[in-house]
C-alpha positions, 0 to 999 in steps of 0.5 A, a space after each residue: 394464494 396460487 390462484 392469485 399467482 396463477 392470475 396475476 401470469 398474464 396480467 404481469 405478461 400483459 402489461 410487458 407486452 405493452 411496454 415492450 409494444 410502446 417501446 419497439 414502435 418508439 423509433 420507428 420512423 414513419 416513411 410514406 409510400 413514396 419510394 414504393 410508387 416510383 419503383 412501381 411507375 419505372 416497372 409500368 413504364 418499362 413494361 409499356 414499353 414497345 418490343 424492338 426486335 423479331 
């Protein structure tokens, strides 16, 4: 009978994991890669840009 316990340990943490898996991704909203283009395409154009001055 502890072996029995000893096994069914992980299998119950197994099967939590899943839920709480299935429940954390549940409300993430997917966001494209959007927002990270525009900020890296300012960077670009700000870096090409000529130096004014000395």
């Amino acid at each position: 009978m502890a072996a029995l316990a000893w096994l069914l340990i992980p299998l119950l943490a197994a099967v939590g994991a899943g839920l709480w898996g299935s429940w954390a991704n549940r409300t993430r909203r997917t966001r494209g890669d959007g927002p990270e283009l525009d900020g890296y395409a300012r960077f670009r154009e700000a870096m090409e840009k000529p130096r004014t001055g000395a």
